[in-house]
C-alpha positions as CSV (number, residue, x, y, z in Angstrom):
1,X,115.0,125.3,71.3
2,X,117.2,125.9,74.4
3,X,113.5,125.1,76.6
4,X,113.7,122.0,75.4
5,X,117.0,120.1,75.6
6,X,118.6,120.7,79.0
7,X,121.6,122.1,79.6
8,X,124.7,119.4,78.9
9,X,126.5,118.1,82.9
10,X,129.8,117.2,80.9
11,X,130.5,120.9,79.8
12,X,130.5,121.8,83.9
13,X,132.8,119.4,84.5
14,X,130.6,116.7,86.7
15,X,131.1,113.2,86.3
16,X,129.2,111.4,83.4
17,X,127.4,108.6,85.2
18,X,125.7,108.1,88.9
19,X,128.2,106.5,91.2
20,X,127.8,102.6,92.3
21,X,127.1,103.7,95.8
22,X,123.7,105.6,94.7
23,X,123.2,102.5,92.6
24,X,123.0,100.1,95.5
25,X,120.5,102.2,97.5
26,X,118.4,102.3,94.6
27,X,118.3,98.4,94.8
28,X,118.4,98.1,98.4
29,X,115.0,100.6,98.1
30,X,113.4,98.1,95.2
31,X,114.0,95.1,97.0
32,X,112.6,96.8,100.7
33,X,109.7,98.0,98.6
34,X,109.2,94.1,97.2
35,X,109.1,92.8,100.2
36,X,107.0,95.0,102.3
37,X,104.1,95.0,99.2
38,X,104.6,91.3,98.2
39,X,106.3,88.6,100.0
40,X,105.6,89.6,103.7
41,X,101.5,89.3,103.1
42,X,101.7,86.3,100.9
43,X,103.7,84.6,104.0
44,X,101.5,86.0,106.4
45,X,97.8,84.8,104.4
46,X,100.0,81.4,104.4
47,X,100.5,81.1,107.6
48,X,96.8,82.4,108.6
49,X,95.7,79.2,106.1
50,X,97.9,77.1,108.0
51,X,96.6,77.9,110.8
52,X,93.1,77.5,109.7
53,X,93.7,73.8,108.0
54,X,95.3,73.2,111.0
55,X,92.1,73.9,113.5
56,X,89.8,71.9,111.6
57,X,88.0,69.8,113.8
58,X,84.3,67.7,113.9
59,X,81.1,69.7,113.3
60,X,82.8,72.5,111.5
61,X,80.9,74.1,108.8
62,X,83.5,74.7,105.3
63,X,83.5,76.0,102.2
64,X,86.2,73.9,99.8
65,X,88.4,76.1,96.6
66,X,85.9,74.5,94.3
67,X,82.8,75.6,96.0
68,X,81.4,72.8,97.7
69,X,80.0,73.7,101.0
70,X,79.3,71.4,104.0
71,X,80.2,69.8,107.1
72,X,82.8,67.9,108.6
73,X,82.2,64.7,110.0
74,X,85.7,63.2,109.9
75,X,88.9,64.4,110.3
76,X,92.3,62.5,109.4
77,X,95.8,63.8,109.1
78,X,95.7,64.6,105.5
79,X,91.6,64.4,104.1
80,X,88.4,64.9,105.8
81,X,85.0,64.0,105.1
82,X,82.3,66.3,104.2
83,X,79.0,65.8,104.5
84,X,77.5,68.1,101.5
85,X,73.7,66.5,102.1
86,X,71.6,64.1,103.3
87,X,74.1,60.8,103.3
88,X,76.4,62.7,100.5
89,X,80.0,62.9,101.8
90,X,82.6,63.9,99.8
91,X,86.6,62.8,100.7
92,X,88.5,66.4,100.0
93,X,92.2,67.3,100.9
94,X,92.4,69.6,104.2
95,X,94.6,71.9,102.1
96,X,91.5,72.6,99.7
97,X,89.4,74.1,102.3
98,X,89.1,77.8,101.4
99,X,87.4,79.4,104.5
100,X,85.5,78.1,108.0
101,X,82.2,79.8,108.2
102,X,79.9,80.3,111.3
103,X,77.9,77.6,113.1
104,X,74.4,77.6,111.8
105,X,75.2,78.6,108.5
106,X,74.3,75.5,106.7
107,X,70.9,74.5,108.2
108,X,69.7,72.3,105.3
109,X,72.5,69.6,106.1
């Protein structure tokens, strides 16, 4: 049964238990790995979106979180009108916009 159950540290003579030095790199490491797989490109798609809501501007051609696709025809500091058909315009928050597509994209409005 020897292959089994390694052979027992404290018998040697080493200490029982890692030291608090290798403990800290081991969190230093976690925390490093956290932030280079979560929080630095959940800041950067915010600040991408930012930018975006930010740029928004007269004849643009959107697509909102809920689906609703259309064009601008008014912009204001914190809503903007869409128009989503022929005399249908919808007031939506500028935050809700999801994506900016391409001019021509929507060529039944």
């Amino acid at each position: 049964m020897d292959f089994l159950i390694s052979a027992a540290h404290a018998q040697e003579g080493a200490p029982a238990g890692g030291g608090m030095i290798e403990f800290l790199i081991m969190i230093v490491i976690f925390f490093a790995i956290m932030y280079f797989l979560i929080i630095r490109p959940q800041s950067k798609r915010a600040k991408e979106h930012r930018n975006m809501v930010d740029a928004l501007s007269k004849g643009d051609e959107i697509v909102t979180n809920g689906g609703v696709a259309g064009k601008i025809t008014e912009v204001s500091d914190d809503f903007i009108k869409v128009d989503v058909a022929e005399g249908v315009n919808v007031v939506v928050q500028r935050q809700s916009v999801a994506s900016v597509m391409p001019k021509g994209t929507l060529k039944d409005i």
